[in-house]
C-alpha positions as CSV (number, residue, x, y, z in Angstrom):
1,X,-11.7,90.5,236.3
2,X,-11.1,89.3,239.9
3,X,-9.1,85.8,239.6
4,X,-11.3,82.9,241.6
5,X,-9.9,82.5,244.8
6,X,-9.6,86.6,245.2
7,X,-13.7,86.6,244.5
8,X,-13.5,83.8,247.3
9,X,-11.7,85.8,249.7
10,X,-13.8,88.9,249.3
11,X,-17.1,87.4,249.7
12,X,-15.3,85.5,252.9
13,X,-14.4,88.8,254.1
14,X,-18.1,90.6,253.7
15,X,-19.6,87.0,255.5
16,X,-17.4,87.3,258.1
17,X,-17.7,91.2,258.4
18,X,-21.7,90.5,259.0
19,X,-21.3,87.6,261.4
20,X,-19.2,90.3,263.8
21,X,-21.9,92.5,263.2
22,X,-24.1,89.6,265.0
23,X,-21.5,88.8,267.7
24,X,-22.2,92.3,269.2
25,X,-25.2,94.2,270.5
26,X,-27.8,94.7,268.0
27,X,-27.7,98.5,267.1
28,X,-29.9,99.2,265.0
29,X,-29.1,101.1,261.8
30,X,-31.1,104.0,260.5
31,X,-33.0,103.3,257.3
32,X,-31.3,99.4,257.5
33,X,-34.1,96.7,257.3
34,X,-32.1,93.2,258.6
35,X,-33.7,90.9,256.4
36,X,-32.1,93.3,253.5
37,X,-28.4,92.8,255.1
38,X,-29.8,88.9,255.1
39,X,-30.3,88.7,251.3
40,X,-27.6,91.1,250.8
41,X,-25.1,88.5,252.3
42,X,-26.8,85.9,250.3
43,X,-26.7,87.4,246.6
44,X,-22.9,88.3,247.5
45,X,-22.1,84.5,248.3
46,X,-24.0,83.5,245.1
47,X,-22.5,85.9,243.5
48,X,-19.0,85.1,244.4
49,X,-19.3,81.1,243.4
50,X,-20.8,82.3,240.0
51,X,-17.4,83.9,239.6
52,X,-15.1,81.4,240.6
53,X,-17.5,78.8,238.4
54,X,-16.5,81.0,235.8
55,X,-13.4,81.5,235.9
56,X,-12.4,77.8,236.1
57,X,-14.1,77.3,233.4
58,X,-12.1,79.9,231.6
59,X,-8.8,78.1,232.6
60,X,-10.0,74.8,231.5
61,X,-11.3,75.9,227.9
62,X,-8.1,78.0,227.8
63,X,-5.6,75.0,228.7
64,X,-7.9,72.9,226.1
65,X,-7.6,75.4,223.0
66,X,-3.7,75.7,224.0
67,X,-3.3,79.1,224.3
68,X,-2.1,79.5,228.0
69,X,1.0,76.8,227.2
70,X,2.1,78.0,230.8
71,X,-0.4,76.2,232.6
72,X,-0.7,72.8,230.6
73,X,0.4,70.3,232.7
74,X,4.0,69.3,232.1
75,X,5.1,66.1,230.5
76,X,7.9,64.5,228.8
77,X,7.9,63.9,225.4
78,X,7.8,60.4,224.1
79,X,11.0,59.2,222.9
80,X,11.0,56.6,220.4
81,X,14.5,54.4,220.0
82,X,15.7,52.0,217.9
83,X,16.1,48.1,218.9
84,X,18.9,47.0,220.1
85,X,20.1,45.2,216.7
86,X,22.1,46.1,213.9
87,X,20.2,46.3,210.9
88,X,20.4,43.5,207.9
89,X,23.5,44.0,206.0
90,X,22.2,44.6,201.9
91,X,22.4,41.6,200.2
92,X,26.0,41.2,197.8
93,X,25.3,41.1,194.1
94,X,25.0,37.9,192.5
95,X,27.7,37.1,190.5
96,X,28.4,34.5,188.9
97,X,31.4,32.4,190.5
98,X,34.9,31.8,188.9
99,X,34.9,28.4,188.2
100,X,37.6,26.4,186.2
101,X,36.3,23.7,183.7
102,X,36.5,20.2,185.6
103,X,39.3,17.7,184.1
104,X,37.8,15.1,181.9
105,X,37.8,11.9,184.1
106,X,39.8,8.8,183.7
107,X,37.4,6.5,182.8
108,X,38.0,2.6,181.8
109,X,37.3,3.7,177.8
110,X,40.4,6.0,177.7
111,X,43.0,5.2,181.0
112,X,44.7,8.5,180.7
113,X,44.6,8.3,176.6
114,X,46.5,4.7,175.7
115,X,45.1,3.1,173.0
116,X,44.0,-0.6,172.9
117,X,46.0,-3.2,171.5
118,X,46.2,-6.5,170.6
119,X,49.9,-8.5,170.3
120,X,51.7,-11.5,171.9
121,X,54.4,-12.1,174.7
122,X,57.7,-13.2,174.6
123,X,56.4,-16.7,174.9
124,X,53.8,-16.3,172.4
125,X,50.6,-15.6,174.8
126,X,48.2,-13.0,173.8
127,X,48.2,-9.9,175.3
128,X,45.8,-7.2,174.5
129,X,44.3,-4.2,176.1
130,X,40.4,-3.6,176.0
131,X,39.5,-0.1,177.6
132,X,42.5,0.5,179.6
133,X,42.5,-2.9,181.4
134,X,45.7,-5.3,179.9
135,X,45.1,-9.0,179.9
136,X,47.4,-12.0,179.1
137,X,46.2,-15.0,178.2
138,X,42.8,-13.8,179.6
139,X,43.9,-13.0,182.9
140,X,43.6,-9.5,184.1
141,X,46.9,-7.7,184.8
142,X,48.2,-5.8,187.6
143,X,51.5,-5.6,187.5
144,X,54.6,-2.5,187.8
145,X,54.8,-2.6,183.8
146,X,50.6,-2.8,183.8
147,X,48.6,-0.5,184.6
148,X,44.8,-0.2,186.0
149,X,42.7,3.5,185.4
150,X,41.4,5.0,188.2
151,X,38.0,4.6,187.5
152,X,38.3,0.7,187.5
153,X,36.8,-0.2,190.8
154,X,34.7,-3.6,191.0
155,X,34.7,-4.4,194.4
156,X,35.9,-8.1,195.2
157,X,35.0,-10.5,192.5
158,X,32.2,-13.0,193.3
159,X,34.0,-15.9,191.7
160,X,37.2,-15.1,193.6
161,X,35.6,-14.8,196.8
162,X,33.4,-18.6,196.4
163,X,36.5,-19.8,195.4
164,X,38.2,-18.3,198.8
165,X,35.3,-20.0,200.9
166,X,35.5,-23.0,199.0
167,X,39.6,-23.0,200.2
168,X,38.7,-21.8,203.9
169,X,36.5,-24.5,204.3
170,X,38.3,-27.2,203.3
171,X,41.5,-26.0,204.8
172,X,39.3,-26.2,208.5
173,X,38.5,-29.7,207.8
174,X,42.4,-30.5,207.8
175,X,42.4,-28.3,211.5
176,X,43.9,-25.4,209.1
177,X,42.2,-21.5,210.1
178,X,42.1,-19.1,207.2
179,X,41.5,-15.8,207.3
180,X,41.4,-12.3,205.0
181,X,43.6,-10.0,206.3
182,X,43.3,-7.3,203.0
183,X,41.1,-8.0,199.9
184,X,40.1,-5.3,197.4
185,X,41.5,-1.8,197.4
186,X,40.4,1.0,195.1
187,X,43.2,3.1,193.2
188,X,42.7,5.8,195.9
189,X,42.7,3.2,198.7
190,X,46.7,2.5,197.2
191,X,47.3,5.7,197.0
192,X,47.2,6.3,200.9
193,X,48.9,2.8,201.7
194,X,51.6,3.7,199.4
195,X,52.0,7.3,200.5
196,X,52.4,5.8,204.0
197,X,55.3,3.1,203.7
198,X,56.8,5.6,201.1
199,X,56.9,8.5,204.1
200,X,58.0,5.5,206.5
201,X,60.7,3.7,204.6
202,X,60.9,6.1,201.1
203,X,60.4,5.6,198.0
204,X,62.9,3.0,197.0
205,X,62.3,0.4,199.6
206,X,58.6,1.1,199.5
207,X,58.4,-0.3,195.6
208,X,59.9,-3.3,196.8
209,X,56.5,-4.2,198.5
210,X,54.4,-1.6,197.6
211,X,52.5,-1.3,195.0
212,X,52.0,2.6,193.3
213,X,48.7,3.6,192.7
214,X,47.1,1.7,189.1
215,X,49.7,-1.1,190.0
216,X,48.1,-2.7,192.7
217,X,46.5,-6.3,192.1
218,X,44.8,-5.5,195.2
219,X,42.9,-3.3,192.5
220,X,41.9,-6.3,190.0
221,X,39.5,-7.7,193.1
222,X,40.6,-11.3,192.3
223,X,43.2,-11.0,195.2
224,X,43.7,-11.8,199.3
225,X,46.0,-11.6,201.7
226,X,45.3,-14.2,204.5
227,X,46.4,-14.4,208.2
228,X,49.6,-13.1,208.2
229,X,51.8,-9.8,206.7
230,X,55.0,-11.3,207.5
231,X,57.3,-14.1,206.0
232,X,57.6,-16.4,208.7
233,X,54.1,-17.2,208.0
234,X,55.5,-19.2,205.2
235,X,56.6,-21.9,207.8
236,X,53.5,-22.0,209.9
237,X,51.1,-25.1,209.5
238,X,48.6,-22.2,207.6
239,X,51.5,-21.1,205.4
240,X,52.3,-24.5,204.7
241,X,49.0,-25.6,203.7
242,X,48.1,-22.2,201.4
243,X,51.0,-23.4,199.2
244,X,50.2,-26.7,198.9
245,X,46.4,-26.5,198.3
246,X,46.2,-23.0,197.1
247,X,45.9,-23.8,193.1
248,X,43.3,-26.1,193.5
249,X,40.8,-23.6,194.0
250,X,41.8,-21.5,191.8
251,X,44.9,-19.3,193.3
252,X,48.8,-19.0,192.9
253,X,51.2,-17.6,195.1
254,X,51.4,-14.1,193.4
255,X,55.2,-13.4,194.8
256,X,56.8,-16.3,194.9
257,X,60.2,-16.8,197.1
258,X,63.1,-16.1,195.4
259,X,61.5,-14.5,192.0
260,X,61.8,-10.8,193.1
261,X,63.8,-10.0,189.9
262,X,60.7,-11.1,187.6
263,X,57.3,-9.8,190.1
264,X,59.4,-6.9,191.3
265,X,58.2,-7.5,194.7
266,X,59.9,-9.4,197.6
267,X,58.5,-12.9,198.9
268,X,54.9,-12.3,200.3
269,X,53.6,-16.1,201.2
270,X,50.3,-14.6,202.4
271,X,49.3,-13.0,199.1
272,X,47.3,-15.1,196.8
273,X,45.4,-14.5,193.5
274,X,43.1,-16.3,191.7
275,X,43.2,-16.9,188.0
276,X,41.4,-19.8,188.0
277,X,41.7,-23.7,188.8
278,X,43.2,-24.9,185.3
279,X,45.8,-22.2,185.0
280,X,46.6,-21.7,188.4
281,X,48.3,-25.6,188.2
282,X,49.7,-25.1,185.6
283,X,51.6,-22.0,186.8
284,X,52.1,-24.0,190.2
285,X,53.4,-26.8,188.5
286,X,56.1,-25.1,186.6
287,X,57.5,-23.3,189.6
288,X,57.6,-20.2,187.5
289,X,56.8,-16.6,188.6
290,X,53.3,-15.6,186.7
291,X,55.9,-13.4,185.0
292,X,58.3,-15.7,183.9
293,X,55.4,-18.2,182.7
294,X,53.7,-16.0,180.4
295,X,57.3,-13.9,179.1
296,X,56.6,-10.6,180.5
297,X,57.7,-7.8,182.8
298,X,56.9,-6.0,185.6
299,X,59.1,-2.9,185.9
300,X,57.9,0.7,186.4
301,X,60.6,1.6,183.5
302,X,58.4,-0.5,180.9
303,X,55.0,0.8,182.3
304,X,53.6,3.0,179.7
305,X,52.2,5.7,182.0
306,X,55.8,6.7,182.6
């Protein structure tokens, strides 16, 4: 079967043969009618588009069904990739987690395990301790041989701090300016002031004005220290004033001068505690340490969480 364009070609080639023929003289031919050479050249030129019709149609159909691969138009094939991302990582078991059982707490009904008690000073005061909290003669005790647990934390006492308003305001009606300098500090609070002079100083000079942790009265929240940190604030007019009023409100100088070898602490003028107007004068009065009143100790070789 001729291919399209060579059924083109040929019936180009008869057409143009016949035009030539026209170009020249007519001769006629023997036994030739010219309207026969007329449709002659027509059925040819029909003939030939019928064929090329044909066969385009042949190499369409053929291309559609597949089987001439040859002449399918090329293409690429379609590449599929992945994103950019790596994937989720699978998720790790559940186990359970190795956990230790948690300490039980120090709370104020054991203090570390020492029992309550009930007994009397060297003097004859009662002393007794109620959930971990010793108190002498009533008053709440802080002290190197006393201890407080950790879990005692009460904030400043409201009857200690009236009774410190009641002071400041009638110390600035005699022209005198008090101020808090420290009140209340928890156990842990002591813990970092302690750590700190003890890294400063060390540990032996440290006890002699710092309290360890439990032995703070900072701790009982019935104690201030006003204006000042250092000793010469014993001679200013504030100082002066503090000693001589201080009791009547309720407070005592808790480290008196000269009584380090009963509180354990050296001379602190600016530290005051309240115990309460009645025995606060009487302690002022005697001129006695709170220590030496009441006949007991503060040394960390009698405490009992040694």
């Amino acid at each position: 079967m001729l291919t399209g364009m060579a059924a083109f070609i040929f019936a180009c080639a008869i057409i143009s043969g016949c035009q030539s023929a026209e170009d020249e003289p007519s001769v006629p031919v023997m036994g030739t009618n010219i309207e026969d050479v007329t449709d002659a050249k027509t059925d040819i030129t029909t003939e030939a588009a019928k064929v090329t019709q044909t066969e385009e149609t042949s190499i369409t159909e053929t291309v559609t069904d597949g089987t001439i691969a040859e002449e399918a138009p090329e293409t690429q094939p379609e590449i599929h990739t992945q994103p950019e991302t790596e994937p989720p990582a699978p998720p790790e078991p559940e186990t359970e987690p190795e956990t230790q059982p948690a300490p039980p707490p120090v709370t104020e009904a054991n203090n570390g395990g020492l029992p309550d008690y009930v007994s009397t000073t060297s003097k004859g005061y009662k002393i007794e301790r109620i959930d971990g909290i010793t108190y002498v003669d009533g008053i709440m005790m802080a002290s190197k041989t006393y201890t407080l647990p950790a879990s005692y934390d009460p904030g400043i006492k409201p009857d200690a701090y009236n009774a410190y308003f009641e002071m400041k305001d009638a110390a600035a009606k005699d022209g005198i300016s008090l101020w808090i300098v420290s009140g209340y500090r928890s156990y842990y609070d002591q813990e970092i002031v302690y750590a700190g002079w003890v890294n400063r100083d060390g540990k032996e000079k440290a006890d002699t004005y710092s309290s360890r942790p439990g032995h703070s009265d900072h701790q009982t929240g019935y104690t201030f220290d006003l204006n000042s940190l250092e000793q010469s604030f014993a001679d200013t007019a504030e100082g002066k004033w503090l000693a001589a009023h201080c009791a009547e409100y309720g407070f005592i100088i808790r480290y008196p001068n000269g009584k380090e070898m009963y509180t354990g602490y050296i001379y602190e003028p600016w530290h005051v505690r309240y115990i309460g107007v009645e025995k606060a004068k009487k302690i002022t009065e005697s001129g006695l340490s709170l220590e030496e009143y009441y006949g007991i100790t503060s040394d960390y070789a009698d405490s009992e969480d040694n």
